[in-house]
C-alpha positions, -999 to 999 in steps of 0.1 A, spaced: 525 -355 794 540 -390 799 509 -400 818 489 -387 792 509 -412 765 506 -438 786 546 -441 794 542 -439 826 509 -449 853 498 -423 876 511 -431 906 544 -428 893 540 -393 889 548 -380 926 581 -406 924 590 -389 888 585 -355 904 603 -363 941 635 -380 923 636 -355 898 636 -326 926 662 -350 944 685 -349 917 685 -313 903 686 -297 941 667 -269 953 679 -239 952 658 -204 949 667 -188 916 683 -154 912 672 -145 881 659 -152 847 689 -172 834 686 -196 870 646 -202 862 656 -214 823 683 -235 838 665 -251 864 640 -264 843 660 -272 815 677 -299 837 643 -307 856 626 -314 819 661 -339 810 655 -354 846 622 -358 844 626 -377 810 652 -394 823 631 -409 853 600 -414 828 623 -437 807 635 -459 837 599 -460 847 585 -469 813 611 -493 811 603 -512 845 573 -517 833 573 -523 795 565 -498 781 579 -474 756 594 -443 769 
């Protein structure tokens, strides 16, 4: 999606993806409620590492 509106360039999307796995850990989920949380705080990651990105280069985030 931020590739797609031009916040960030495409080879920033394996660095966005990497740093955000970084952060968040990896762990296997046991159920439902571990799957929702997991990518509630990859999603707030991931925007989080957009904005630094868009912001190293200029553009909005």
């Amino acid at each position: 999606e931020a590739f797609l509106e031009d916040r960030i360039r495409f080879p920033e999307m394996p660095e966005v993806v990497e740093r955000t796995m970084d952060r968040i850990g990896i762990a296997a989920p046991r159920d439902l409620t571990d799957v929702i949380s997991v990518d509630r705080a990859a999603r707030k990651v991931s925007a989080e590492e957009v904005a630094r990105c868009a912001q190293s280069i200029g553009k909005k985030s």
